[in-house]
C-alpha positions as CSV (number, residue, x, y, z in Angstrom):
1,X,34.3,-7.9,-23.5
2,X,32.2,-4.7,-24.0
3,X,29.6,-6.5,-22.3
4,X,31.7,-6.9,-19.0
5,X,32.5,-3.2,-19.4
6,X,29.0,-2.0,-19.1
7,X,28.3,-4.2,-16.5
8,X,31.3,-3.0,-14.5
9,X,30.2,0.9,-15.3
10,X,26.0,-0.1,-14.5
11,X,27.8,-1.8,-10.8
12,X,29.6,1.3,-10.1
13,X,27.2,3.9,-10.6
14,X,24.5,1.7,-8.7
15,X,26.9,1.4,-5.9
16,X,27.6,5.3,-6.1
17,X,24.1,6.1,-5.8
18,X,23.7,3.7,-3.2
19,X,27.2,5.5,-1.2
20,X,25.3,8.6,-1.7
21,X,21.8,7.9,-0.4
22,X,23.7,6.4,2.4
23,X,25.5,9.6,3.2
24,X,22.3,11.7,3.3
25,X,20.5,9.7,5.5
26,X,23.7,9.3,7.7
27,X,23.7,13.1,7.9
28,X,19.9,13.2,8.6
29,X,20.2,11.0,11.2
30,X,22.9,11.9,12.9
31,X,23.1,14.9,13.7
32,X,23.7,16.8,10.8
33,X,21.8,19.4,9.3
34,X,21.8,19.6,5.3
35,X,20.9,23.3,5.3
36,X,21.2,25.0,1.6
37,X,24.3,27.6,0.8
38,X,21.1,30.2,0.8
39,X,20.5,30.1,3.9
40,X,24.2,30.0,5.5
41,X,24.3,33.2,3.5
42,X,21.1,34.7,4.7
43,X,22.0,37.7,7.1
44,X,19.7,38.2,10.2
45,X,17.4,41.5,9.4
46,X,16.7,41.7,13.0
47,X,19.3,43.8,15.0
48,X,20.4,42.4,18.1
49,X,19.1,45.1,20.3
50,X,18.0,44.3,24.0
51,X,13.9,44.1,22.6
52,X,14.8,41.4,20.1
53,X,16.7,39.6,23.0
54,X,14.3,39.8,25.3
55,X,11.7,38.8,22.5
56,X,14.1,36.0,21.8
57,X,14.5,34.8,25.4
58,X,10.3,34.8,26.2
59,X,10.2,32.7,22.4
60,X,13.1,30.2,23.7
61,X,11.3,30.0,27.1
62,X,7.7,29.0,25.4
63,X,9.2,26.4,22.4
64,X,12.7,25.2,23.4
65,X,13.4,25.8,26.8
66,X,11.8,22.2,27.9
67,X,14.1,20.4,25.5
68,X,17.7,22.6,25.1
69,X,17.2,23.8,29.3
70,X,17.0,27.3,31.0
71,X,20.5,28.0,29.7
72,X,20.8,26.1,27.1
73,X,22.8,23.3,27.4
74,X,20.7,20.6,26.2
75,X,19.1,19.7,29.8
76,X,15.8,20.2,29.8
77,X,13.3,18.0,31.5
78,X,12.2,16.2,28.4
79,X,16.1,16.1,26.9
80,X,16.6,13.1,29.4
81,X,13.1,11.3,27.4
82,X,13.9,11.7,24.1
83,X,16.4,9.3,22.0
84,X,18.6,12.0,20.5
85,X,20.6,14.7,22.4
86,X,20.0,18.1,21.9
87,X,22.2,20.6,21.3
88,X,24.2,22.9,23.6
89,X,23.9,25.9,22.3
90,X,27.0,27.6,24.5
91,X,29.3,25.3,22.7
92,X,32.0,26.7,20.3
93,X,30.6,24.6,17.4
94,X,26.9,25.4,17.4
95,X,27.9,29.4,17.7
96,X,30.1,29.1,14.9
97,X,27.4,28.7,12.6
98,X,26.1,31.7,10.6
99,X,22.7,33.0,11.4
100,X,21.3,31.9,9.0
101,X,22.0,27.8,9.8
102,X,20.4,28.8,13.0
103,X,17.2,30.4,11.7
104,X,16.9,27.5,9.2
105,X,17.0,24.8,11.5
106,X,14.9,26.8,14.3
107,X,12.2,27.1,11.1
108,X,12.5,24.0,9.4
109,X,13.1,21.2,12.2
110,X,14.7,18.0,11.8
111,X,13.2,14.5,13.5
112,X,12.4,15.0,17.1
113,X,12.8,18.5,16.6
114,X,9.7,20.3,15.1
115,X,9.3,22.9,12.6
116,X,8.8,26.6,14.4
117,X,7.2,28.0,11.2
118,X,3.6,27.3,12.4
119,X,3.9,27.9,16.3
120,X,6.4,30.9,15.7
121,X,4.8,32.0,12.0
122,X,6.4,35.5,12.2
123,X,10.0,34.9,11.0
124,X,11.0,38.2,13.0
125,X,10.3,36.0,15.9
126,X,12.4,33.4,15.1
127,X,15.2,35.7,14.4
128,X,14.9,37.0,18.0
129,X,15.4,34.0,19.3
130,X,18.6,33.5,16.7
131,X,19.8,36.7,18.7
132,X,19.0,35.4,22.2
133,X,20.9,32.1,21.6
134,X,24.0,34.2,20.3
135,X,23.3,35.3,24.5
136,X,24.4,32.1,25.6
137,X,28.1,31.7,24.0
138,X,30.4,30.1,26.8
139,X,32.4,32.8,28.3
């Protein structure tokens, strides 16, 4: 009898391990972003001013334009090659995130979409281009 119990409890936390590992990479993979409560909390210490805008917009023209598009929409000329879509950033949902979400996924990456850290290595620079995409909220 206590043997079946232990079996039943070693089954159910394999299986919740398994459940979770499937989550995460469901949320990798899909779409979603696991970005840490640090940096949904981490405030922009660049001031949206019309320099860091401009700064923002020649930064997004260089690294992201090709992909996310001239307004971004996610129609650039390599969006149509790639096997993911890529984000619209006028959309409701993608300005609703903090700066910080933005900044993290602008620096970090995530699958077809590389890591800014090297080609953009001052973070002021990817904080412009947090403030330039706040530019492109549907009106």
């Amino acid at each position: 009898m206590k043997s079946n119990q232990v079996r039943l409890i070693v089954i159910s936390a394999g299986m919740l391990v398994a459940l979770s590992f499937a989550t995460a990479l469901h949320a990798q993979t899909a779409g979603g972003w696991n970005i840490p409560a640090k940096a949904k909390t981490t405030k922009n210490p660049v001031a949206s001013s019309k320099e860091s805008i401009a700064e923002g917009k020649d930064l997004f023209g260089k690294h992201c334009k090709s992909c996310h598009g001239a307004k971004g929409l996610g129609d650039g000329p390599k969006a149509a090659t790639l096997d993911v879509s890529c984000s619209d950033f006028s959309t409701k949902k993608f300005q609703a995130q903090a700066d910080g979400e933005i900044f993290f996924q602008v620096s970090e990456g995530k699958g077809k979409m590389p890591s800014f850290k090297k080609n953009i290595p001052e973070d002021n620079g990817r904080w412009a281009i947090v403030n330039y995409l706040r530019t492109l909220a549907a009106k």
